[in-house]
C-alpha positions as CSV (number, residue, x, y, z in Angstrom):
1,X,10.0,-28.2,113.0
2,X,12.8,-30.1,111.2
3,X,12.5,-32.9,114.5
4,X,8.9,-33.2,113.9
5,X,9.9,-33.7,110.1
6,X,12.5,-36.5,111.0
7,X,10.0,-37.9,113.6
8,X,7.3,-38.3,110.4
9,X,10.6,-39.9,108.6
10,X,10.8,-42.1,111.4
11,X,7.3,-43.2,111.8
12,X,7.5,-43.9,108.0
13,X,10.4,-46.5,108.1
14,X,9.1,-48.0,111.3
15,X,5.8,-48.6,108.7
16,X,8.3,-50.0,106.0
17,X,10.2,-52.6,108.5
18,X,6.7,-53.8,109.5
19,X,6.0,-54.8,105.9
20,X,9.4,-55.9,105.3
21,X,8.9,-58.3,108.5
22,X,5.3,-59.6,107.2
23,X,7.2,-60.3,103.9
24,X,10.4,-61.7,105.1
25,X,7.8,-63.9,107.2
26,X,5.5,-65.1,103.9
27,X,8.6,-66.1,102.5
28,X,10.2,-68.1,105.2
29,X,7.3,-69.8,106.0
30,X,6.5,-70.6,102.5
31,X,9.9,-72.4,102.6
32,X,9.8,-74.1,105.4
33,X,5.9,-75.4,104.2
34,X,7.2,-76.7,100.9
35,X,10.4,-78.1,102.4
36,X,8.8,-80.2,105.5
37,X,5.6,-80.8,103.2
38,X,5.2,-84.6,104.0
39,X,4.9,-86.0,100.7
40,X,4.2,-84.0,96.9
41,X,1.5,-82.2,95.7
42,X,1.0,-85.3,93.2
43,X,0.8,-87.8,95.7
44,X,-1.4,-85.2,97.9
45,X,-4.2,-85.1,94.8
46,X,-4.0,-89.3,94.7
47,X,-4.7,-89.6,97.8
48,X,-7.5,-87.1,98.2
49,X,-9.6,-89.1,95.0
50,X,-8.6,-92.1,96.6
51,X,-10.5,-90.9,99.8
52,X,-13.1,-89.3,97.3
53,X,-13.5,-92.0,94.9
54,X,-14.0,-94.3,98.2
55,X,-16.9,-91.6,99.8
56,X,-19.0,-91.6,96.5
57,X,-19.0,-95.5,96.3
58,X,-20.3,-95.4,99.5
59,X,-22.9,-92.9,98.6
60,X,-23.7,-95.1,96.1
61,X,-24.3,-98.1,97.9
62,X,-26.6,-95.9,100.2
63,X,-28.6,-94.5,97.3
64,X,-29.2,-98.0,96.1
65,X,-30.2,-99.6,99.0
66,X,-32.7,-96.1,99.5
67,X,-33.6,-97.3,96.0
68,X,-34.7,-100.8,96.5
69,X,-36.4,-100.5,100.1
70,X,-38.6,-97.9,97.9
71,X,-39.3,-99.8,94.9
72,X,-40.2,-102.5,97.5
73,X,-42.6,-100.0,100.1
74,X,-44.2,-98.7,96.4
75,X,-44.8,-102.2,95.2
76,X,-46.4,-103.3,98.6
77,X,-48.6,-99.9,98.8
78,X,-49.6,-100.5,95.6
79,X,-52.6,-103.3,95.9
80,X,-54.1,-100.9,98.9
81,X,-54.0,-97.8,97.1
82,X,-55.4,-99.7,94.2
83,X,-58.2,-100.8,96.5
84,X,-59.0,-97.5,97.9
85,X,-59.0,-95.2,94.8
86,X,-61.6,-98.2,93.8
87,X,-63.5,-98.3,97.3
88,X,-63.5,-94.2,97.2
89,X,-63.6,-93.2,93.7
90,X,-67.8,-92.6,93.9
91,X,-67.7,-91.3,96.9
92,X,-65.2,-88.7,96.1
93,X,-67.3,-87.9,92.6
94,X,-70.1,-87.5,94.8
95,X,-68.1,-85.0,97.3
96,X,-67.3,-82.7,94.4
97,X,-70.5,-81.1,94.3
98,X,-71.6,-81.6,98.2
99,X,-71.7,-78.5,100.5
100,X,-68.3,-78.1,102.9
101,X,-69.4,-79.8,105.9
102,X,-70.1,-82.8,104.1
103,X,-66.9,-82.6,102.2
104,X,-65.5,-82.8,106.0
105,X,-67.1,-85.6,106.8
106,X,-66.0,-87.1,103.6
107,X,-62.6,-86.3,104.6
108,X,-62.7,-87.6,107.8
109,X,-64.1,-90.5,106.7
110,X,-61.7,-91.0,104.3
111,X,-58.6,-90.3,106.7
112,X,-60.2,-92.9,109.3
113,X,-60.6,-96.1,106.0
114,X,-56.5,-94.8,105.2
115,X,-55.5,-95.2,109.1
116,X,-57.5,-98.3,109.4
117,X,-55.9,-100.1,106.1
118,X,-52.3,-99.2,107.0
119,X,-52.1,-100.0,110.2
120,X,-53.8,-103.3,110.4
């Protein structure tokens, strides 16, 4: 009985020297990192919003350039879509109140004057 009490003791320390280890471990590494860190933490943010700063001018540029190639489609579309909501306006009035296989045909129409405006 009193060996199986020491050999719980035992088991015990052996538990303790583990943690001790992992700490003695956290702490030596922890001082080796901040002693062969290459350059400060300062010098570490400045160059991280450099690399930002230079990322969201970029971005930037992109969004703008998305910005005026849209502007320019919209203004282009604009003349034909003017031209069509004037070319179908009746004939959608009329397809409000026309059964459903006309409003098909409408429709299909309707997709075949759109196809054959934007791609001639």
């Amino acid at each position: 009985m009193v060996e199986a009490m020491m050999t719980e003791k035992c088991n015990c320390n052996n538990g303790g020297s583990y943690i001790n280890g992992m700490l003695l471990g956290l702490v030596v590494g922890g001082a080796l990192g901040v002693l062969l860190a290459p350059e400060s933490g300062t010098k570490t943010r400045k160059k991280v919003r450099k690399v930002g700063d230079k990322y969201l001018a970029q971005g930037r540029e992109v969004y703008d350039a998305a910005s005026e190639k849209y502007e320019h489609a919209r203004a282009m579309a604009k003349p034909v879509l003017d031209e069509l909501e004037k070319s179908l306006g009746p004939l959608l009035e009329l397809a409000k109140d026309a059964s459903p296989e006309i409003k098909a045909q409408i429709l299909e129409k309707v997709d075949s004057l759109v196809s054959d405006k934007f791609n001639s």
